[in-house]
PyMOL CGO cylinders between C-alpha atoms (Angstrom):
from pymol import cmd
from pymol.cgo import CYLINDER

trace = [
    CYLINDER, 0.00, 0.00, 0.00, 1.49, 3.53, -0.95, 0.3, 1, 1, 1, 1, 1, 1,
    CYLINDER, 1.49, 3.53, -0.95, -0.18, 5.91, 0.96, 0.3, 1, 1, 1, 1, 1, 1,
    CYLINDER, -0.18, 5.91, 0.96, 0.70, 9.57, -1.24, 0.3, 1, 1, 1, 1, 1, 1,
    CYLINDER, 0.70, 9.57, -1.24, 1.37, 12.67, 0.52, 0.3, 1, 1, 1, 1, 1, 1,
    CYLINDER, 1.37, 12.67, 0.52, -0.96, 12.61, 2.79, 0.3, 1, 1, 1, 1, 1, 1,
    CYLINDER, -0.96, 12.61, 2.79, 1.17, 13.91, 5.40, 0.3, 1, 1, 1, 1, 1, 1,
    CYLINDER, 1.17, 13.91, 5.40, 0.37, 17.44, 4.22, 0.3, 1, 1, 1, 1, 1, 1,
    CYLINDER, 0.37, 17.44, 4.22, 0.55, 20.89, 5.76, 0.3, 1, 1, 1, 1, 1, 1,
    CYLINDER, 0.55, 20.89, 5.76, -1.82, 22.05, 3.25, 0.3, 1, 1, 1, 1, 1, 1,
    CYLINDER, -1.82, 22.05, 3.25, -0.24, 25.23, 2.25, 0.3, 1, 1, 1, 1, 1, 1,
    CYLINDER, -0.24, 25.23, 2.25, -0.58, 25.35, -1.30, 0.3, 1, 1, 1, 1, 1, 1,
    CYLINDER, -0.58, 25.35, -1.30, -2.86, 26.82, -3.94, 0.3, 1, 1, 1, 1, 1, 1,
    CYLINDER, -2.86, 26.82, -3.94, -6.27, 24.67, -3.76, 0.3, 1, 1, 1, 1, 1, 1,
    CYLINDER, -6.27, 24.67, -3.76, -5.34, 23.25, -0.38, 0.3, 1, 1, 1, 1, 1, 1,
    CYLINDER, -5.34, 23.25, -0.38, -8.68, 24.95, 1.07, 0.3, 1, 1, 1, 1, 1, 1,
    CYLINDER, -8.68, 24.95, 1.07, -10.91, 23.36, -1.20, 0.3, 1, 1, 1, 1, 1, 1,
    CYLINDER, -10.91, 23.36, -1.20, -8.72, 19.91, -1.01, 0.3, 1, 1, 1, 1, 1, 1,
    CYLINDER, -8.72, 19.91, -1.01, -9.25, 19.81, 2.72, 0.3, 1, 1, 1, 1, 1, 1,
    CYLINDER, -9.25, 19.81, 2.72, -12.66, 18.29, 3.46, 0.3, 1, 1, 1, 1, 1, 1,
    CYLINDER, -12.66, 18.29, 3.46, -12.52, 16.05, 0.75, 0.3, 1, 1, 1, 1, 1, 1,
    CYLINDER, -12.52, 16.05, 0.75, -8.22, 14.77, 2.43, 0.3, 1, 1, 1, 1, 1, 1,
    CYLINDER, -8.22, 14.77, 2.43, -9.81, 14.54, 5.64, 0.3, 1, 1, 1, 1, 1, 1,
    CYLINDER, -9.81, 14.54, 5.64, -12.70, 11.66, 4.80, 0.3, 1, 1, 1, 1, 1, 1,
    CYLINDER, -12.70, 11.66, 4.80, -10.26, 9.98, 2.74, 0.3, 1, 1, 1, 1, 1, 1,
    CYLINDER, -10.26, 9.98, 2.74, -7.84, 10.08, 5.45, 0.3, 1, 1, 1, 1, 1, 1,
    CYLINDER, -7.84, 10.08, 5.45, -10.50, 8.58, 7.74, 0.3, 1, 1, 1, 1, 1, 1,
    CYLINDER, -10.50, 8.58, 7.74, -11.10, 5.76, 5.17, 0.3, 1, 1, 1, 1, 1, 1,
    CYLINDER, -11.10, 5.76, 5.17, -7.53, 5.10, 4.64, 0.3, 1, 1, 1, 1, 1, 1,
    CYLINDER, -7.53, 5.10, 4.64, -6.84, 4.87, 8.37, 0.3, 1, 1, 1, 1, 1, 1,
    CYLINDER, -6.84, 4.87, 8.37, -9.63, 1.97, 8.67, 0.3, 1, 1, 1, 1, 1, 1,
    CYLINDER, -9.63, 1.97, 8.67, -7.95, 0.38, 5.66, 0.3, 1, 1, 1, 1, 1, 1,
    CYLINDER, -7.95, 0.38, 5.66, -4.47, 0.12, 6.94, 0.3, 1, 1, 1, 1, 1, 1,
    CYLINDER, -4.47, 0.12, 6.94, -5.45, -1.46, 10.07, 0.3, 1, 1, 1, 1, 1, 1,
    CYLINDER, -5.45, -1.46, 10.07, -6.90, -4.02, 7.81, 0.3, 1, 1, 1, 1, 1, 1,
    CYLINDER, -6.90, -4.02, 7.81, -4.35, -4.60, 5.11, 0.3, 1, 1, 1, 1, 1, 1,
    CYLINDER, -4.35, -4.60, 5.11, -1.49, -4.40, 7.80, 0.3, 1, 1, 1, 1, 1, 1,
    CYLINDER, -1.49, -4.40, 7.80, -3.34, -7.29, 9.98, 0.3, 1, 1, 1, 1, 1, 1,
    CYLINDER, -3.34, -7.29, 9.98, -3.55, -9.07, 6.39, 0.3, 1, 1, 1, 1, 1, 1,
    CYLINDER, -3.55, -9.07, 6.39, 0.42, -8.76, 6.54, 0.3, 1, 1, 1, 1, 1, 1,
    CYLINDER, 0.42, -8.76, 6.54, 0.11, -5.78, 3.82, 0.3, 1, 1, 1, 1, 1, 1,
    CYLINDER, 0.11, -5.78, 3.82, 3.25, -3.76, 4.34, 0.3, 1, 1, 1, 1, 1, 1,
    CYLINDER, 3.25, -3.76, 4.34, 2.48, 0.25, 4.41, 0.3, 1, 1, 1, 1, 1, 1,
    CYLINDER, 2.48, 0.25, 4.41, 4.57, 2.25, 2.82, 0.3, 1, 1, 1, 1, 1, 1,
    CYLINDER, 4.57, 2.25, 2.82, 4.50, 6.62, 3.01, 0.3, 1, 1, 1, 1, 1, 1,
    CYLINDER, 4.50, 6.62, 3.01, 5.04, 8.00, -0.52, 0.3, 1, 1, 1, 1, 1, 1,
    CYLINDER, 5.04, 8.00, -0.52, 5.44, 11.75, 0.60, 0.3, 1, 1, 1, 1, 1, 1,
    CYLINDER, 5.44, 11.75, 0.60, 6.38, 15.05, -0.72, 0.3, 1, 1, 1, 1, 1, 1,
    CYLINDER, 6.38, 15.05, -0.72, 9.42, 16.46, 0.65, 0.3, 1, 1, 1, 1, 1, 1,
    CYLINDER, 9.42, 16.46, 0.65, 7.55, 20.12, -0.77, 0.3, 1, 1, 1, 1, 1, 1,
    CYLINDER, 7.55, 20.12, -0.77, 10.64, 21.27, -1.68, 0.3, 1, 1, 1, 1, 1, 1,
    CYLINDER, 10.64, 21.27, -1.68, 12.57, 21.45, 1.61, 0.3, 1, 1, 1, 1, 1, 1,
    CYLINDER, 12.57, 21.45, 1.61, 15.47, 19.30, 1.09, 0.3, 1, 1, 1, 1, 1, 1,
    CYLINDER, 15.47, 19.30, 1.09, 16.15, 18.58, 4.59, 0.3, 1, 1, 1, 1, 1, 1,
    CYLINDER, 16.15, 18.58, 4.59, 12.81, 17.23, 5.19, 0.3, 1, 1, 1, 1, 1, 1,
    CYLINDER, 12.81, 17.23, 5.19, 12.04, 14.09, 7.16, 0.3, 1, 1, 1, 1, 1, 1,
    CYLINDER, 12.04, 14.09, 7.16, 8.54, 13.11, 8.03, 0.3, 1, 1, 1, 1, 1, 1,
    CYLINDER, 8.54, 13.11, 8.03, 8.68, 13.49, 12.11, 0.3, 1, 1, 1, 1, 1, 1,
    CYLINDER, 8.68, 13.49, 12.11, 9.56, 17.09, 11.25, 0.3, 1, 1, 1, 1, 1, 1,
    CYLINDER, 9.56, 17.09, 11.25, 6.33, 17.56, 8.90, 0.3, 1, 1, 1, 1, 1, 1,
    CYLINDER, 6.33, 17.56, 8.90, 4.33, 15.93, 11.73, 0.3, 1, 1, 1, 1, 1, 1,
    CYLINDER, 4.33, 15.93, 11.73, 4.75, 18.14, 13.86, 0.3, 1, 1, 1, 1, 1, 1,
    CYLINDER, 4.75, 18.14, 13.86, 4.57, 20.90, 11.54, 0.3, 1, 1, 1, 1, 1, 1,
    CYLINDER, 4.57, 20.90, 11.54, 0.88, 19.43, 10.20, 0.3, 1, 1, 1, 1, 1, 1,
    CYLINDER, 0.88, 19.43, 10.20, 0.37, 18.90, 14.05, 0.3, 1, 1, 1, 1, 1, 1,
    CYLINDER, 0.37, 18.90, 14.05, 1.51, 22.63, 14.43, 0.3, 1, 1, 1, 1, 1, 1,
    CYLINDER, 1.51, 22.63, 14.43, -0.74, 24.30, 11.84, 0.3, 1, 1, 1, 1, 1, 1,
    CYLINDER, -0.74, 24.30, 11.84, -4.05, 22.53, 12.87, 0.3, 1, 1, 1, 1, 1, 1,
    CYLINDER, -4.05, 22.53, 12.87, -7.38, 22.03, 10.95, 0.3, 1, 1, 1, 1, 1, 1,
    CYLINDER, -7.38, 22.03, 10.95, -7.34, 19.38, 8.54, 0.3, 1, 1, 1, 1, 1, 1,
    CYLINDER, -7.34, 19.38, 8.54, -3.51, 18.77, 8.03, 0.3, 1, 1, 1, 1, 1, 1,
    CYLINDER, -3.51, 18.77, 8.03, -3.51, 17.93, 12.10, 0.3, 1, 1, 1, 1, 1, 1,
    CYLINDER, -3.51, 17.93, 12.10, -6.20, 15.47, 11.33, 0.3, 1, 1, 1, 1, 1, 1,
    CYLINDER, -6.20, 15.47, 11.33, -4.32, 14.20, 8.20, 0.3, 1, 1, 1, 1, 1, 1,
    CYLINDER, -4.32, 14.20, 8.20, -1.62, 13.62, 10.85, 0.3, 1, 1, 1, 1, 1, 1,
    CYLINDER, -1.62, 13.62, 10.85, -3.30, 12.42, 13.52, 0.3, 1, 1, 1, 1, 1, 1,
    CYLINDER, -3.30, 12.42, 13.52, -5.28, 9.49, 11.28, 0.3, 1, 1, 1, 1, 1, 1,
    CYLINDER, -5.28, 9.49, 11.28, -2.79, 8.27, 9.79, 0.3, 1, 1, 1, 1, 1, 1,
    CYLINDER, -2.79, 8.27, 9.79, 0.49, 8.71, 11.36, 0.3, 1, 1, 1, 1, 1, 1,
    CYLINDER, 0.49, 8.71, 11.36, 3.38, 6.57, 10.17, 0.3, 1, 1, 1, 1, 1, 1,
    CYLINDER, 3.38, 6.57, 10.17, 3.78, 3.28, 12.12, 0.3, 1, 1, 1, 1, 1, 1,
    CYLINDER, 3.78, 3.28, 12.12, 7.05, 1.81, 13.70, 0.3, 1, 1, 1, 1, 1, 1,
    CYLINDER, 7.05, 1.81, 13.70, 6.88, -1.00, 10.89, 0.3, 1, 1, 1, 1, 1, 1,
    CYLINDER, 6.88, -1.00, 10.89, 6.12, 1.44, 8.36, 0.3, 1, 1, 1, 1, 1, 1,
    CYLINDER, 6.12, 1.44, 8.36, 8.22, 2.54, 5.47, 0.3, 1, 1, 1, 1, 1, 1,
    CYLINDER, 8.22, 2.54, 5.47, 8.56, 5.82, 4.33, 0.3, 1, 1, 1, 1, 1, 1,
    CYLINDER, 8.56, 5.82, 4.33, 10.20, 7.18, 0.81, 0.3, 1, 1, 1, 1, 1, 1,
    CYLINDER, 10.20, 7.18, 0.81, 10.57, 11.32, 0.37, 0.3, 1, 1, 1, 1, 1, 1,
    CYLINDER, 10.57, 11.32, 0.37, 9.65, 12.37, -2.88, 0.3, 1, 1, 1, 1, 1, 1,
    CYLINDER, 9.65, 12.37, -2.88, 10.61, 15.54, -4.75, 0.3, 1, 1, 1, 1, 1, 1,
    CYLINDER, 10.61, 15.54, -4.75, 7.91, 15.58, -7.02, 0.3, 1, 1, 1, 1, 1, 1,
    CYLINDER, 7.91, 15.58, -7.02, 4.48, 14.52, -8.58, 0.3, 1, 1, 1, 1, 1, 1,
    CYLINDER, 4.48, 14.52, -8.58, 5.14, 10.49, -8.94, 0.3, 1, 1, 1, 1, 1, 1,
    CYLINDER, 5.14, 10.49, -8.94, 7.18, 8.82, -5.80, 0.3, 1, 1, 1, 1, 1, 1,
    CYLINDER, 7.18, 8.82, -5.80, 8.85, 6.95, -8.66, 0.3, 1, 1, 1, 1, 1, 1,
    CYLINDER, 8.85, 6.95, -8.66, 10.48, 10.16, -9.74, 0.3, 1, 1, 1, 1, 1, 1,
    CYLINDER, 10.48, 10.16, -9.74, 14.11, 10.04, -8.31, 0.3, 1, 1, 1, 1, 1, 1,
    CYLINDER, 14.11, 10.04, -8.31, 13.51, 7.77, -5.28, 0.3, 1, 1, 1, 1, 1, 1,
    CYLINDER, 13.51, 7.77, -5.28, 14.51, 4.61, -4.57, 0.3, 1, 1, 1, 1, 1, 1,
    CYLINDER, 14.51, 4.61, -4.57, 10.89, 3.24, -4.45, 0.3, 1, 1, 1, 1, 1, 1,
    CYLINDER, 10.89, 3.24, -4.45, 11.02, 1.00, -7.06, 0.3, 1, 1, 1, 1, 1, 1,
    CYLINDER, 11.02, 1.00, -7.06, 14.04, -0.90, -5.74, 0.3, 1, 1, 1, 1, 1, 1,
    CYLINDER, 14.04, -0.90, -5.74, 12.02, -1.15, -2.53, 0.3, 1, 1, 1, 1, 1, 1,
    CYLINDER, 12.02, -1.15, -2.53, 9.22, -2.78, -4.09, 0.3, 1, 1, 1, 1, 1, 1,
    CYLINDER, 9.22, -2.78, -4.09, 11.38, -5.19, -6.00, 0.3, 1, 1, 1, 1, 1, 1,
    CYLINDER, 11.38, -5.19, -6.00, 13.15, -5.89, -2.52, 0.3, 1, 1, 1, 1, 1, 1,
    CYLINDER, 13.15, -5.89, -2.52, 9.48, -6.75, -1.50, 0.3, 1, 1, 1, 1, 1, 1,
    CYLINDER, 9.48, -6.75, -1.50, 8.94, -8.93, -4.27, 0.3, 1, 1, 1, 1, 1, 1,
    CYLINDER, 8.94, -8.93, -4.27, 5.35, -6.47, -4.87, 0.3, 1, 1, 1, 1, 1, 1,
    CYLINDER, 5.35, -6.47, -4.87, 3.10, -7.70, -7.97, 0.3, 1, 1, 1, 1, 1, 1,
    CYLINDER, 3.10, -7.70, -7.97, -0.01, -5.36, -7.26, 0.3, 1, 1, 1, 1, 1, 1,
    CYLINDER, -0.01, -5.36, -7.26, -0.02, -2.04, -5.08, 0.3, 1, 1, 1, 1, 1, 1,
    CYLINDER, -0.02, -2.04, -5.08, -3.08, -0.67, -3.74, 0.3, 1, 1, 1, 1, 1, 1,
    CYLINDER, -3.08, -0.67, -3.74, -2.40, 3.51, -4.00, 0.3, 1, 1, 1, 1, 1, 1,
    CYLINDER, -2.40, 3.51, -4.00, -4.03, 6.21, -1.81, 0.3, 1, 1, 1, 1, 1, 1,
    CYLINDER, -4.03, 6.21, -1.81, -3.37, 9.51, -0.90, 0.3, 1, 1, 1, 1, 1, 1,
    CYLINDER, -3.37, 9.51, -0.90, -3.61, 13.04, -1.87, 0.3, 1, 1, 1, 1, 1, 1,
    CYLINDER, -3.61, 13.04, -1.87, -4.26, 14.30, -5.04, 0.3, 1, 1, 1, 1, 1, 1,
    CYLINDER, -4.26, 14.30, -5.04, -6.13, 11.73, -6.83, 0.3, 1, 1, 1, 1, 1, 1,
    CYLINDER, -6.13, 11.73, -6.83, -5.58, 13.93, -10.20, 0.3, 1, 1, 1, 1, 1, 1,
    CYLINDER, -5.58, 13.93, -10.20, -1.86, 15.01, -9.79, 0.3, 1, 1, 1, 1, 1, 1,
    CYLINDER, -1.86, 15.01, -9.79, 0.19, 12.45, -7.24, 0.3, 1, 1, 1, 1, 1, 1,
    CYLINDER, 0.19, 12.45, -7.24, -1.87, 9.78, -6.79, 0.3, 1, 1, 1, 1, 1, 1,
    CYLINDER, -1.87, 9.78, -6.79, -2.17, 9.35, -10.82, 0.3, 1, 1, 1, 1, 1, 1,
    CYLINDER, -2.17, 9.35, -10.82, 1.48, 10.33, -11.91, 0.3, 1, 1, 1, 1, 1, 1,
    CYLINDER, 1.48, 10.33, -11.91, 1.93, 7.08, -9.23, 0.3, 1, 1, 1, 1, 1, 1,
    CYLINDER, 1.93, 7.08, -9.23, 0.03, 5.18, -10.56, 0.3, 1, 1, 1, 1, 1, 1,
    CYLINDER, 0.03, 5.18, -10.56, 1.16, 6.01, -14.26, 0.3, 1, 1, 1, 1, 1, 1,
    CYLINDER, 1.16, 6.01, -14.26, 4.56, 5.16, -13.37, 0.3, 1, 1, 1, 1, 1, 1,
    CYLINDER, 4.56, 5.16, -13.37, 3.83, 2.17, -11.31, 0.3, 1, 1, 1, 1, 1, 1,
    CYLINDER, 3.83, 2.17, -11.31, 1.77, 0.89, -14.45, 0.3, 1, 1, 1, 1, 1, 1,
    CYLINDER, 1.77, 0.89, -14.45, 4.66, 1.52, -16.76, 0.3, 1, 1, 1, 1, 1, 1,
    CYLINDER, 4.66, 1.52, -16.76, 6.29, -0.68, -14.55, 0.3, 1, 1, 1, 1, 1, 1,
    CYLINDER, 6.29, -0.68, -14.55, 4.47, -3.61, -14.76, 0.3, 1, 1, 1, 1, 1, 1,
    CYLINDER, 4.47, -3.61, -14.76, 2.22, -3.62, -11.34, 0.3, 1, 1, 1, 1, 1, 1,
    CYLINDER, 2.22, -3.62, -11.34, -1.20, -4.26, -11.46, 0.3, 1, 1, 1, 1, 1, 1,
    CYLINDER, -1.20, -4.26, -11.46, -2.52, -1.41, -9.70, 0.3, 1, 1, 1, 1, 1, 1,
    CYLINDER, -2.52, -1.41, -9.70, -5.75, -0.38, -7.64, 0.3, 1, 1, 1, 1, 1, 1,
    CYLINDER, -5.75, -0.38, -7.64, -6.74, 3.05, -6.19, 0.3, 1, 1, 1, 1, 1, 1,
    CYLINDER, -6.74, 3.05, -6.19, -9.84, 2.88, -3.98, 0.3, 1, 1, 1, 1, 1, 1,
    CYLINDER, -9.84, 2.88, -3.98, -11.84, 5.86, -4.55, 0.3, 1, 1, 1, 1, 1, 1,
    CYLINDER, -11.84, 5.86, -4.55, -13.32, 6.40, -0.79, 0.3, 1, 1, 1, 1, 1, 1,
    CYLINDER, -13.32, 6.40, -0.79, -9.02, 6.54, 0.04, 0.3, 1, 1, 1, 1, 1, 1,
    CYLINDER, -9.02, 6.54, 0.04, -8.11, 9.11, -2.42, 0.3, 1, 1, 1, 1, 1, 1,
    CYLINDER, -8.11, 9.11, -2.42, -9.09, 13.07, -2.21, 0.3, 1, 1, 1, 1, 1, 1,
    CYLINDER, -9.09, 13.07, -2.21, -9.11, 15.60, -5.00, 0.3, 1, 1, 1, 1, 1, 1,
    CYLINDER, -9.11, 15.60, -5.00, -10.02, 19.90, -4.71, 0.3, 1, 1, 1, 1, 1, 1,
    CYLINDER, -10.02, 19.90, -4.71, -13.36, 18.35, -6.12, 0.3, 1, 1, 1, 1, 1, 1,
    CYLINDER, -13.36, 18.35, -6.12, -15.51, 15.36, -6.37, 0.3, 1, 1, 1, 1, 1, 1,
    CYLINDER, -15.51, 15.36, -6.37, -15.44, 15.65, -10.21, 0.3, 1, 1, 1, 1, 1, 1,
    CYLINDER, -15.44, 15.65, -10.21, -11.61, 15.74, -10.74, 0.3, 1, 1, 1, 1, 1, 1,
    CYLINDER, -11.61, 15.74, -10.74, -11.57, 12.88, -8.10, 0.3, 1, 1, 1, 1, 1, 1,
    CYLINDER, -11.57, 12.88, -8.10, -13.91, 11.03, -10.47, 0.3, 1, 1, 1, 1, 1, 1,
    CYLINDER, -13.91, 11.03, -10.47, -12.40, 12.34, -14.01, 0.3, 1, 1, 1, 1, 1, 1,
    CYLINDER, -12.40, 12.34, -14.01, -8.89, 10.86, -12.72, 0.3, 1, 1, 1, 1, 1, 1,
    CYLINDER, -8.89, 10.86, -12.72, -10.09, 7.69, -10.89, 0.3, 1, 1, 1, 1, 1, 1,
    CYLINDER, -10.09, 7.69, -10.89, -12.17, 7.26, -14.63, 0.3, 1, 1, 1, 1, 1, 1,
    CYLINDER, -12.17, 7.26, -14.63, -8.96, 7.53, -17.04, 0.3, 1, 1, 1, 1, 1, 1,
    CYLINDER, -8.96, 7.53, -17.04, -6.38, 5.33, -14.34, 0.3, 1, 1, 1, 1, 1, 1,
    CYLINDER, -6.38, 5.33, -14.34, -9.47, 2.76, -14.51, 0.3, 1, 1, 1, 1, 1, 1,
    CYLINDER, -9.47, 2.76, -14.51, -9.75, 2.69, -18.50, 0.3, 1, 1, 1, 1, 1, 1,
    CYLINDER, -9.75, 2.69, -18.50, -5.52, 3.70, -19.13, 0.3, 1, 1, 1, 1, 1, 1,
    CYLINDER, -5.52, 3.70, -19.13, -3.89, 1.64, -16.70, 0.3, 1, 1, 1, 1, 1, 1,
    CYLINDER, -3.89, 1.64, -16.70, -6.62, -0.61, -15.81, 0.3, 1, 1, 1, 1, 1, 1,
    CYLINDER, -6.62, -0.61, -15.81, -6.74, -0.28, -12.59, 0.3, 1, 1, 1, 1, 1, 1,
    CYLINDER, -6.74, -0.28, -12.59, -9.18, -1.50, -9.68, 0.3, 1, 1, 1, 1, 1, 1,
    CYLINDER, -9.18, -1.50, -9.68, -10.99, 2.11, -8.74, 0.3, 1, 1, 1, 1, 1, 1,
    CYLINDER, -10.99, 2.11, -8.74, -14.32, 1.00, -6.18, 0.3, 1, 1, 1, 1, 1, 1,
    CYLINDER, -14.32, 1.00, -6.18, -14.59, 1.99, -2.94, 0.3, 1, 1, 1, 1, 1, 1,
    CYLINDER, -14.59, 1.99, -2.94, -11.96, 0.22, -0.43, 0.3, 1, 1, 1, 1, 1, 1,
    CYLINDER, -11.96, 0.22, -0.43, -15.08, -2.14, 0.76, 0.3, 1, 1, 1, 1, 1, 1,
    CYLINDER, -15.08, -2.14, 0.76, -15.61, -3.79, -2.29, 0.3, 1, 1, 1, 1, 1, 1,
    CYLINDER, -15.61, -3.79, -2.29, -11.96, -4.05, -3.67, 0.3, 1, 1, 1, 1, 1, 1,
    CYLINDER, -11.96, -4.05, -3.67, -10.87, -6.87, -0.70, 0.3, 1, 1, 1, 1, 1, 1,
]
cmd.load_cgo(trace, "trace")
């Protein structure tokens, strides 16, 4: 499971409108992981470094945790675990210049289930790239977030038709 940026202060352009929408999927993801990781499902936090180079994800919790409103909710739902695995990424796709491919090699993944924040930018340059690469993929639409319900649904729409990937809500998809 790559769960996509959504340890997220929420300062950016759209972040307002993004918020409600991050907040239930955040909710649904954090029911999901409990599941998947009791399945043995290893969780693994695909997150934007947002362009501060020495970054590291206790630093952006408290940050999130700092700023309040929905990005302290992001954090507090779904806070990295001990046993979690966690790859900073400098841009749209984690692929992009990080070593998450070789990770997912290492553990021997065939399918990866892909959440997270924005279902129309991160979450589908993911999922493009982990296509490309040969994994089946799935992105539950109840775990993914978007500034609007439409682009939510337009991108969920072309990664199920272009890369043929499992989009129904997290209930129905295990």
């Amino acid at each position: 499971m790559l769960l996509v940026d959504f340890i997220n202060p929420l300062r950016f352009e759209g972040a307002k409108e993004l918020a409600p929408f991050a907040v239930d999927a955040a909710q649904a993801t954090a029911q999901f992981k409990k599941r998947f990781r009791a399945e043995g499902g290893t969780a693994i936090y695909v997150n934007d470094n947002f362009g501060e180079w020495q970054s590291d994800v206790p630093r952006l919790l408290r940050e999130c945790k700092r700023y309040g409103g929905a990005a302290a909710k992001l954090a507090r739902f779904l806070a990295p675990a001990q046993e979690d695995l966690i790859v900073l990424k400098p841009r749209h796709s984690g692929f992009y210049q990080t070593p998450l491919d070789l990770l997912l090699h290492d553990l021997k993944a065939k399918e990866l289930v892909i959440v997270g924040l924005s279902t129309d930018y991160c979450v589908k340059c993911t999922a493009m790239d982990a296509y490309v690469r040969g994994y089946r993929v799935c992105v539950p639409a109840d775990c993914t977030a978007a500034e609007s319900v439409q682009r939510r649904d337009d991108a969920l729409a072309w990664m199920k038709d272009a890369l043929k990937a499992r989009t129904g809500p997290i209930a129905l998809e295990r």
